[in-house]
C-alpha positions as CSV (number, residue, x, y, z in Angstrom):
1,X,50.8,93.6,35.0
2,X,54.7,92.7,35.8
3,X,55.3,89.4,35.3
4,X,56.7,88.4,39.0
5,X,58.0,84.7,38.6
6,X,61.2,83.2,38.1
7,X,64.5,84.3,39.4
8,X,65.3,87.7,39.7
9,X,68.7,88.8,38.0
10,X,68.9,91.6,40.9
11,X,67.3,90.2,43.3
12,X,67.3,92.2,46.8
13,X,67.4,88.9,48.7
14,X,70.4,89.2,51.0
15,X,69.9,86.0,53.5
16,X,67.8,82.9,53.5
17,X,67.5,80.6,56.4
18,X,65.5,77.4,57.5
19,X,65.4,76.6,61.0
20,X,63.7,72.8,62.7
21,X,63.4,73.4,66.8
22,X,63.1,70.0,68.4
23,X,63.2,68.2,71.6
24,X,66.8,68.8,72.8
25,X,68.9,65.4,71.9
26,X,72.1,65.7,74.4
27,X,73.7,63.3,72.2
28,X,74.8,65.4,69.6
29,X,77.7,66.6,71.4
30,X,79.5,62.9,71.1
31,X,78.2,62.1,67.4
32,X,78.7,66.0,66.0
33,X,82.1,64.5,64.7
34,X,80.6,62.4,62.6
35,X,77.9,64.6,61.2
36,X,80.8,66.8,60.2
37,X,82.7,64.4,58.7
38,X,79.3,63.6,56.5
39,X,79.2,67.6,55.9
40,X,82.8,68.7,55.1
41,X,83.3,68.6,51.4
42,X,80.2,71.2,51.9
43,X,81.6,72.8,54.7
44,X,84.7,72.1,55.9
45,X,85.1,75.0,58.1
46,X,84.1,75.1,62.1
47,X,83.7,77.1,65.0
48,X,82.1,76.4,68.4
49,X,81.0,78.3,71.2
50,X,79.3,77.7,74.2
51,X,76.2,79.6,76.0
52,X,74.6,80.1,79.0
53,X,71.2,78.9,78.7
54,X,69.0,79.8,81.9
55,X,66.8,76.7,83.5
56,X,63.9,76.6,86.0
57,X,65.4,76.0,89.6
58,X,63.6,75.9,92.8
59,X,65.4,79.3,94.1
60,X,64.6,82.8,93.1
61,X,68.5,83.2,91.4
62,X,68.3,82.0,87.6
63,X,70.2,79.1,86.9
64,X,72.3,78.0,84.4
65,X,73.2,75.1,82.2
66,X,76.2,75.1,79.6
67,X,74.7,74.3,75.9
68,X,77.0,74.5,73.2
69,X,76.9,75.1,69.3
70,X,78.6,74.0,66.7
71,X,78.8,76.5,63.3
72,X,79.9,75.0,59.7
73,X,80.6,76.9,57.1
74,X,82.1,76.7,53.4
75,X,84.7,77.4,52.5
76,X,84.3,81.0,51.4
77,X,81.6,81.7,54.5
78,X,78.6,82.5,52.2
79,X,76.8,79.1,53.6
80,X,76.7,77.5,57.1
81,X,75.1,74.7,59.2
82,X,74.4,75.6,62.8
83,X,73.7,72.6,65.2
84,X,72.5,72.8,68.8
85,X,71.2,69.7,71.3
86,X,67.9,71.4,70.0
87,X,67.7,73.1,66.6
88,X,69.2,72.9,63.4
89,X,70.1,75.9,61.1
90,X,70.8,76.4,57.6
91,X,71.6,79.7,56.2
92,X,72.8,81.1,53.2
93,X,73.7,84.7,51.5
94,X,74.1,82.9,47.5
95,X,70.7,81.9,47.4
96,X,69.2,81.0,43.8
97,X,66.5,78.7,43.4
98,X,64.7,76.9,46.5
99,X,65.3,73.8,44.5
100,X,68.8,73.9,45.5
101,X,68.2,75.1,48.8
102,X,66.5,72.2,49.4
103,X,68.9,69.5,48.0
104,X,71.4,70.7,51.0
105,X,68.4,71.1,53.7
106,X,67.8,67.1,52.2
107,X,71.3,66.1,53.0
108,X,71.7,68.0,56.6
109,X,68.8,66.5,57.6
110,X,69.2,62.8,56.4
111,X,73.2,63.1,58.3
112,X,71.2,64.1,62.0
113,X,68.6,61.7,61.8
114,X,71.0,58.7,60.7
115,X,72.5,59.0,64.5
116,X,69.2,60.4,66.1
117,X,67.2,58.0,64.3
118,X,64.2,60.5,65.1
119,X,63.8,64.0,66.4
120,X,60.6,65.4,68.0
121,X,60.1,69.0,66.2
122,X,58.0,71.8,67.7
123,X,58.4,74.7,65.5
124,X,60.0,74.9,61.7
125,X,60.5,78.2,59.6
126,X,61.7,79.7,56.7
127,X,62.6,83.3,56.4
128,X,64.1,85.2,53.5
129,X,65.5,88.9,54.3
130,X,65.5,91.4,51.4
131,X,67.9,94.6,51.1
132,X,66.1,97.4,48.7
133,X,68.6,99.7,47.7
134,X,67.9,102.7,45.5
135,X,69.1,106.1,45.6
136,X,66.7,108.0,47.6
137,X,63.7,108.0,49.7
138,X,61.5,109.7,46.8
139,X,63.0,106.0,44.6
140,X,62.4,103.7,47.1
141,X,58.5,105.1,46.9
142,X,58.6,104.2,43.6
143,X,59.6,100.6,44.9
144,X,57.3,99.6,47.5
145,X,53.3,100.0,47.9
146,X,51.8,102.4,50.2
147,X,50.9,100.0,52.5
148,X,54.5,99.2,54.0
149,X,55.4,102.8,53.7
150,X,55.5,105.2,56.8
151,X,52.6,107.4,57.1
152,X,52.5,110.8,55.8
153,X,51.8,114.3,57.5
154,X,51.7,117.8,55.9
155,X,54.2,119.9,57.3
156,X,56.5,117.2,58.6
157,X,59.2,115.9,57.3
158,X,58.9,111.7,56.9
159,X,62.4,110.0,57.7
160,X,61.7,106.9,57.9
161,X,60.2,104.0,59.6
162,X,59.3,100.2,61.0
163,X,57.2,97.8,61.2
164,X,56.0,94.8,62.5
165,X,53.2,92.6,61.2
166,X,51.8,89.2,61.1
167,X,49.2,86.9,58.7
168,X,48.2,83.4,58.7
169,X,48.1,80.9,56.1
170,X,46.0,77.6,56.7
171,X,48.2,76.5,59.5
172,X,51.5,78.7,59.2
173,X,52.3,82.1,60.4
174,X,53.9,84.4,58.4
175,X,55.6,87.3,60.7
176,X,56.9,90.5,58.1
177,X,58.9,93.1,59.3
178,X,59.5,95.9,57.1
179,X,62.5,99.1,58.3
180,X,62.8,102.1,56.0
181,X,65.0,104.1,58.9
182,X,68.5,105.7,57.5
183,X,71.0,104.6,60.3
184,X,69.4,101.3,61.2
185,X,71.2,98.6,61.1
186,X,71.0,96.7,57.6
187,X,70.2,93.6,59.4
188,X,67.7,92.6,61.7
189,X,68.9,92.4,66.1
190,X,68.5,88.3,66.1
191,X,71.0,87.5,63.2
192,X,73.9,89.8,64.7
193,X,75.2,86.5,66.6
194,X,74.8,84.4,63.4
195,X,76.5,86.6,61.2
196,X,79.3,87.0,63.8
197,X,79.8,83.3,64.2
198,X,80.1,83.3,59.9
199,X,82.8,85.8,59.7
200,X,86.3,85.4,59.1
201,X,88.0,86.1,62.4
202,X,90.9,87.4,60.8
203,X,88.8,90.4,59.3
204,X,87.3,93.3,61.0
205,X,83.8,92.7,61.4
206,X,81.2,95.6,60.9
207,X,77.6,96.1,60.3
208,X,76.4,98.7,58.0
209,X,73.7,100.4,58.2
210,X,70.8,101.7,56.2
211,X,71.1,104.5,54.1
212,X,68.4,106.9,52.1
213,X,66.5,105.1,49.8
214,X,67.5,102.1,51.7
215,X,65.0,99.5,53.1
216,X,64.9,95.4,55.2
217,X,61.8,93.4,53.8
218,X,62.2,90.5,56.6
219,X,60.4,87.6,56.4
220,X,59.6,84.6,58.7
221,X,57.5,82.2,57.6
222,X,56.6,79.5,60.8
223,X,55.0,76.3,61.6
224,X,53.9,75.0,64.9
225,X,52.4,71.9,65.1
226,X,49.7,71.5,68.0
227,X,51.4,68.4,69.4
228,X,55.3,67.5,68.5
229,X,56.0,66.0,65.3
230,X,57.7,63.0,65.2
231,X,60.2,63.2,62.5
232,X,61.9,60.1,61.2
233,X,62.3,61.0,57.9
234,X,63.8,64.2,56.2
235,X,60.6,64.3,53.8
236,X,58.5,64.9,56.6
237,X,60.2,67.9,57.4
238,X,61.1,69.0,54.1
239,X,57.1,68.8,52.8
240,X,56.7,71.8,55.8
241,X,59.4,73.7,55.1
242,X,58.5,73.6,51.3
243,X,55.1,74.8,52.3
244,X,56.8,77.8,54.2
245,X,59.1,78.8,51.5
246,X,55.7,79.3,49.3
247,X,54.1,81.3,52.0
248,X,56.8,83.7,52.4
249,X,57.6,83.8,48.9
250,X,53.9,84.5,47.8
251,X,53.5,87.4,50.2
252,X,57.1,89.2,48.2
253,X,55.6,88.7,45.0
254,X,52.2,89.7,45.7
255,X,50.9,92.7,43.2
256,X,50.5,94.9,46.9
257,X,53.8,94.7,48.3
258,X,55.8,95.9,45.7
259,X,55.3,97.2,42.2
260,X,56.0,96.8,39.0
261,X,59.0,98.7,38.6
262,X,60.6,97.4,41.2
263,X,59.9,93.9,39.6
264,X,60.7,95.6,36.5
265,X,64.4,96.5,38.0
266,X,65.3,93.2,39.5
267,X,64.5,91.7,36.7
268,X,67.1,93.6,34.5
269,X,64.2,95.1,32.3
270,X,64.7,98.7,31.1
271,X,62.7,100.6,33.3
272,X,61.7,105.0,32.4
């Protein structure tokens, strides 16, 4: 068998994020300016934007409240740091080793709860998203197992397909969603406003999409706790999030989601 650890010298991966929901902290809005001045050797670029976020009200018209969110990024836009009154979001398209993941998920973390002093988390994830490219539909079956692949049916012709599962591990849910669909977008619905908020203004901004032999391996990796968890300390959130990277990254390397040639590929090995 393929040996699948270590890192992979083509590796598909195209984004990895981390995301810690918590009890919104209205706050942030007056000490953000300090948090970025803690943050901008690592990313000294900004944007902001505010939302309209809807809130219960006792008539039958929604209501609204004004939230808004602050987006670093580095310098060359390949890394960023989204902060909201309830979530914090770190994201990255140069992704190596978790290891060094971590040491910036470490440091974001430490910053928010040096001015929150604790924040009350109800849901934490990590989720990597992969981009397969080979040169056909007949290559890409060569790539993935059976059991992510679109069903069959003699006399049809298969052109692609999606889909949607979820597992569970001990106390974390792993949600995978797998599209093989020429014309697709190359990027999941729920990332188009993150990936807008990342780009340089000053260029055109365009999303491809999939082509033949083309394929998203998406996946979310989440924890939520029964009761909120008190976080005062970025270990306590970093020992989760560590746990989530392994889920996710267990079910990619796993023997049945994709073979050995396409381990054999990413890895730079010659391949027949």
């Amino acid at each position: 068998m393929q040996e699948r650890s270590g890192i992979l010298k083509n590796s598909p991966l195209a984004y990895t994020l981390a995301s810690i929901r918590f009890a919104p902290w209205p706050l942030l809005a007056e000490k953000f300016p300090l948090i970025q001045d803690a943050l901008r050797d690592i990313a000294p670029l900004i944007h902001e934007i505010q939302v309209q976020v809807p809130v219960s009200g006792p008539g039958t018209q929604p209501e609204f409240t004004t939230s808004r969110i602050w987006m670093m990024l580095s310098a060359d836009r390949s890394f960023g740091i989204q902060l909201s009154p309830d979530q914090v979001l770190v994201f990255t398209r140069e992704y190596t080793r978790y290891s060094e993941f971590e040491i910036v998920l470490e440091r974001v973390l430490s910053e928010l709860l040096k001015l929150a002093r604790f924040i009350d988390v109800s849901t934490l994830g990590v989720r990597y998203v992969d981009h397969i490219k080979t040169g056909s539909q007949a290559e890409l079956m060569k790539y993935v197992s059976a059991q992510l692949l679109a069903p069959t049916f003699e006399g049809l012709e298969q052109l692609g397909g999606s889909s949607n599962t979820s597992y569970k591990k001990d106390d974390k849910e792993l949600r995978v969603r797998y599209t093989n669909f020429p014309g697709h977008p190359n990027v999941s619905d729920d990332l188009m406003g993150l990936l807008i908020m990342s780009h340089d203004p000053a260029k055109g901004f365009k999303i491809d999409t999939l082509q033949p032999g083309e394929a998203i391996l998406d996946m979310d990796a989440i924890f939520t706790p029964v009761k909120p968890l008190r976080v005062d300390s970025s270990d306590k959130a970093l020992m989760h999030l560590k746990t989530l990277h392994t889920v996710a990254n267990d079910f990619f390397r796993h023997p049945d989601v994709f073979t050995d040639y396409a381990f054999s590929s990413w890895k730079g090995e010659a391949i027949e």
